[in-house]
N, C-alpha and C positions, 0 to 999 in steps of 0.2 A: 380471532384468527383471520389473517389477509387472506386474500385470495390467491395462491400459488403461481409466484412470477418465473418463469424460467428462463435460464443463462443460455442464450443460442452463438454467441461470438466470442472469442477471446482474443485478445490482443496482445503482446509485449515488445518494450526494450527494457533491457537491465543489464547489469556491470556484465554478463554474459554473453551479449550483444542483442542482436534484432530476431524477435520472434519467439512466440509458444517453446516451437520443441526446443531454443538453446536455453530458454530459462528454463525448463523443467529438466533437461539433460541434469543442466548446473547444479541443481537441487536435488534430485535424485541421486547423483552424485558423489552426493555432501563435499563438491568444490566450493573455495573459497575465491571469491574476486575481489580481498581487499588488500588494494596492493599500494604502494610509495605514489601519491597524488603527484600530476604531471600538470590540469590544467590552473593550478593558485601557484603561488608565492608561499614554501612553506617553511622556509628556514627559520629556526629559532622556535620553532613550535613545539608544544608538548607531544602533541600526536602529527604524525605528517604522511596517516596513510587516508586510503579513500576506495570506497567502489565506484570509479569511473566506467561510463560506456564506453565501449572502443572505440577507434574512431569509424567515422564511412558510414554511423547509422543516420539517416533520415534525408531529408531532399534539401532545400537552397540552403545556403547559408546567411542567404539575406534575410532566414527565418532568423531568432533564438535559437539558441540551443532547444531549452524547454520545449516550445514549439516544433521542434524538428524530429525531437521524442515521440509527442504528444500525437503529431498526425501521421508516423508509422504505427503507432499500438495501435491508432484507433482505426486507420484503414484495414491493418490483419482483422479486427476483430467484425468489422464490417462485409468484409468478404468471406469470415468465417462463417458467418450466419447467411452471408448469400444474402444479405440488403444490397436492391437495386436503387438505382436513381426514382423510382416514382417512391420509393416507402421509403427513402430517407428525406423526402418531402415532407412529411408528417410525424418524424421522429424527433422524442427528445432529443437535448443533451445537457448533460449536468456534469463539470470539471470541480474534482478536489485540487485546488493549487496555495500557492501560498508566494513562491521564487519569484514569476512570473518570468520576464526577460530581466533580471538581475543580473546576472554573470555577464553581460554585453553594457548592461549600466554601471557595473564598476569596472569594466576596462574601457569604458568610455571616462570617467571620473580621471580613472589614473593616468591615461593617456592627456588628459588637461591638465594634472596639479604636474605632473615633470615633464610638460612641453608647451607650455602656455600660450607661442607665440605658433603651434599647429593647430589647424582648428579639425579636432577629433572624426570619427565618424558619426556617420546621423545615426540616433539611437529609435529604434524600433520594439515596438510588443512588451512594452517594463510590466507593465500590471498585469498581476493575476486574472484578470479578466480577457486576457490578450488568448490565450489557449480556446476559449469560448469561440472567442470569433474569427480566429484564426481555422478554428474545427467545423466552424457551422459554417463560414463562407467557403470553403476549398470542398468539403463533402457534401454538401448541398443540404444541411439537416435543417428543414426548416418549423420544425416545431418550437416547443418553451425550449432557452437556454436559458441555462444560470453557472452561476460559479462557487461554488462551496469553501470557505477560509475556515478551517476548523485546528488550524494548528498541523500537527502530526494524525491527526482522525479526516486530514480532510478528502482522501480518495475514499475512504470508507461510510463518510456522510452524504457521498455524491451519490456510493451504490442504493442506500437505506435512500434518500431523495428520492431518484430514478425509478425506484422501487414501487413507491409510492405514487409517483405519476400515473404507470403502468397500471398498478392495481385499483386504482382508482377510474381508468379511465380517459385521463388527461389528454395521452398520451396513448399509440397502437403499440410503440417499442422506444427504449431509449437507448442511448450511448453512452455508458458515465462511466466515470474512471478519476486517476489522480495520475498529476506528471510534475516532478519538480527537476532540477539541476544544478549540478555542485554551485554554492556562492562562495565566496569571501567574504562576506558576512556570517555567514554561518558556521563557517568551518572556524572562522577565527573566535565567534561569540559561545561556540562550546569548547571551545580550546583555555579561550578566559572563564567559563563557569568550571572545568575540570573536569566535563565530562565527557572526556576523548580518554580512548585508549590508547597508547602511544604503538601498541600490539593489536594484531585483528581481534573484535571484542568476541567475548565468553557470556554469553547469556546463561545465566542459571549455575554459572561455577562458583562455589564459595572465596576463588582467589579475582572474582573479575573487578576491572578497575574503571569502566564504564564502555561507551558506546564506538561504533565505529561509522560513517557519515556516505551514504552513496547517494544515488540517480539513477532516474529509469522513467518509466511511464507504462501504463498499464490500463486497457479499459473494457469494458464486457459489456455485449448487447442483451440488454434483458427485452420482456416481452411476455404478456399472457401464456399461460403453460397449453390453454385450449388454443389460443391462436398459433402457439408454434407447432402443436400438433395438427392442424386445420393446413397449414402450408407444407408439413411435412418437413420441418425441419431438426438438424439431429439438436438435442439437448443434452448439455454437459451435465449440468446436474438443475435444481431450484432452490432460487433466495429464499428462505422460509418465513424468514422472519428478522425484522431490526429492531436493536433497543441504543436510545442514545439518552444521556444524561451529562448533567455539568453538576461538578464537584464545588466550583467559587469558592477551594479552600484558600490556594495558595497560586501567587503568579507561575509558578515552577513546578509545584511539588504536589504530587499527587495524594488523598487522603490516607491520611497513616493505616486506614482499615480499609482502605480502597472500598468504603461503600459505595461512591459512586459507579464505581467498576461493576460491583458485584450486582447492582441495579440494572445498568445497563444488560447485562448477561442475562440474569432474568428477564427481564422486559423482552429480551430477543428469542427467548425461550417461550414466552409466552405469547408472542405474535405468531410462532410458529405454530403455538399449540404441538412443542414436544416436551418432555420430562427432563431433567438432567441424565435422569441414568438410559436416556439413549442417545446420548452423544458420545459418540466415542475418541475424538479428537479437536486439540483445540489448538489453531497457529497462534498463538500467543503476540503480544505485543514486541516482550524480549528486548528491551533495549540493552541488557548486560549493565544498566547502573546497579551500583549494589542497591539504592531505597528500590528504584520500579517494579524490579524483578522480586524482590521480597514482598514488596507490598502488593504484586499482580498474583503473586501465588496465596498469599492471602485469599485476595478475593475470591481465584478461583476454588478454592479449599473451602468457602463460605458457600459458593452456590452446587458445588459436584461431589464436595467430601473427598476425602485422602485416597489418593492411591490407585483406582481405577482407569484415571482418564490419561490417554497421549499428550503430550507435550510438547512441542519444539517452535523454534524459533527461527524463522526464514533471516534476517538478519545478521545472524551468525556468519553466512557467505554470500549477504548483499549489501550487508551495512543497513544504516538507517536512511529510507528515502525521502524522507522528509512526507512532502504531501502525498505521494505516489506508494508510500508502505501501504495503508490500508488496500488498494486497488492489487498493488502486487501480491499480496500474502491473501488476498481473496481466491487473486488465479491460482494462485501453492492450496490452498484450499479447496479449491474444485476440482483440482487435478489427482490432489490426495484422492478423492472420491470415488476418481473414475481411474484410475493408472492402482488403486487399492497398493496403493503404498507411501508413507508416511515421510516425511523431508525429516532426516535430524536436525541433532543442536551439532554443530559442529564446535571444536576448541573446548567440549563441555570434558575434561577429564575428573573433578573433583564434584560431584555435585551438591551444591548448597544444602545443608541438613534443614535448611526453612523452608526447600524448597518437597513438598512433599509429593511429587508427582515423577516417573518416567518422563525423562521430555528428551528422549531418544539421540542417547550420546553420537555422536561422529559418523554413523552410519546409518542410511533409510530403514525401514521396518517394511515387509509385507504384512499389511492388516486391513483386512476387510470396513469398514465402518457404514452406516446411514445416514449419522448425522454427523457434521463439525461444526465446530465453531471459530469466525476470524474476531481478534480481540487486536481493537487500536484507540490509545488511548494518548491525548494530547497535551500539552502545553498547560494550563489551565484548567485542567481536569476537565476535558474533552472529552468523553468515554461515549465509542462506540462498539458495536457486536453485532458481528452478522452470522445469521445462523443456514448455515447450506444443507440439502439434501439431496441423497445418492439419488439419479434421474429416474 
């Protein structure tokens, strides 16, 4: 059992716009921000919707996009906890990314192939690594950085990371979080694999036809649970525990039994040192393709048994954020905690008979819980689980 790391910052932007309370409004809600994509080229496409941010959020534009995400979540979440300049001296940071400045490298591309004889703009911040030091130079964190590429797991392998710093020692507090933004690679390379919804997607409906594609950025200041009580800071709730594994079944497709899943969930169950039957809610992964969600409930049906546990799927009315889901659907998870009411599935009207859990059709629930659990699981059988508890 780790030593109890507690969540003292939160930070957001999402299709919702800039900040805590408008993503959690959104969520609470059960609004949808997946609407007709404005900043690609979508004609001719199977699916041509998107959860875009709106515009106005983050500072230069001589950032990235990503980057411009990236250092609004993270500044809320650093003022949220009330870190000064001497103790982000000595603070982690650890970014789940994957995008990096991509959306500014293919309209620099395209601006070359149809004007050849223009010479483009200078291209800034491409690598996933750009958000690291874009974050550690402008907020002054001068501890470890690192950058975590875990696929679709990778905001939620940055928090288990950070985690670990913290509980270890390494580190007094960290910063970690995931922040991706819409590409044209992306949008176009699940549009060719078929896994766009051409309709905002249905996580957990027997009729759903796959996923829906957002952005956002998302990061939370953790930190010993005795040292945020030592400075008197308020705490949202504690990391309890992480469990991460790799499936190396399939480049794409996740284990037909979702073992690795159900491994991970365990293992995060077991760092926490809680049982299954006291968790009472879990944000699920939810991408809305018919295998993930089939095979996610599986797993979770292997580690919590039928019937008991909550369900839902943040995704539903944010889309999929690529590297920046796990980090987002952590804060949907912490806030489940402390606000004691449950985000729904939204668009869930039919629910999948394989699917054997409540995962809280169209409308928030009031329910008390202890523990939750956030479930992100990637590309390659990525599987990570964080497991939270009420402060």
């Amino acid at each position: 059992m780790t030593p109890p790391v507690a969540v003292t910052g939160l930070g957001v932007v999402s299709p919702f716009g800039a900040g805590v309370k408008a993503y959690w409004d959104g969520l609470a809600a059960g609004a949808c921000a997946i609407r007709p994509a404005t900043l690609i080229e979508t004609e001719g496409f199977r699916c041509r919707l998107a959860a875009e941010v709106p515009d106005g959020v983050g500072g230069s534009v001589r950032r990235s996009r990503a980057d411009r995400f990236a250092l609004a979540a993270a500044r809320e979440a650093l003022d949220d906890a009330g870190v000064g300049r001497r103790e982000r001296a000595e603070a982690a940071l650890v970014v789940g990314a994957v995008g990096g400045g991509m959306l500014e490298a293919e309209a620099w591309y395209w601006e070359r192939h149809r004007r050849p004889t223009r010479a483009p703009a200078v291209l800034r911040s491409t690598f996933p690594s750009s958000h690291a030091e874009a974050l550690g130079s402008v907020l002054g964190l001068g501890g470890p950085r690192e950058t975590c590429v875990a696929a679709c797991s990778s905001g939620a392998a940055a928090l288990a990371l950070a985690a670990d710093l913290v509980a270890d020692g390494v580190a007094p507090l960290a910063l970690a979080g995931g922040v991706d933004a819409l590409t044209r690679i992306c949008f176009m390379g699940f549009n060719a694999l078929k896994l766009l919804d051409p309709d905002p997607c249905r996580p957990f409906d027997r009729a759903r036809r796959g996923m829906s594609i957002g952005e956002g950025a998302a990061f939370l200041v953790l930190e010993r649970a005795d040292r945020a009580r030592a400075r008197g800071a308020r705490v949202w709730a504690e990391l309890a525990g992480a469990g991460m594994t790799t499936d190396a079944y399939h480049v794409t497709a996740p284990h037909p039994d979702g073992e690795g899943m159900s491994r991970a969930m365990r293992g995060a169950l077991d760092a926490a040192g809680v049982s299954p039957s006291a968790v009472g809610y879990a944000n699920a992964h939810g991408t809305a393709t018919p295998q993930n969600d089939r095979i996610e409930a599986r797993a979770i049906r292997a580690v919590f048994g039928e019937g008991r546990l909550l369900v839902s799927s943040s995704k539903s009315m944010i889309g999929h954020t690529m590297a920046a889901a796990g980090a987002l659907e952590a804060v949907a998870t912490v806030l489940a905690l402390v606000r004691e009411l449950i985000p729904p599935t939204v668009h869930l009207e039919a629910p999948d008979p394989d699917v054997a859990f409540d995962c809280v059709p169209c409308t928030a629930r009031e329910v008390a819980v202890e523990h939750a659990i956030s479930n992100s699981f990637g590309f390659g059988g990525q599987n990570v689980t964080l497991v939270f508890r009420r402060a």
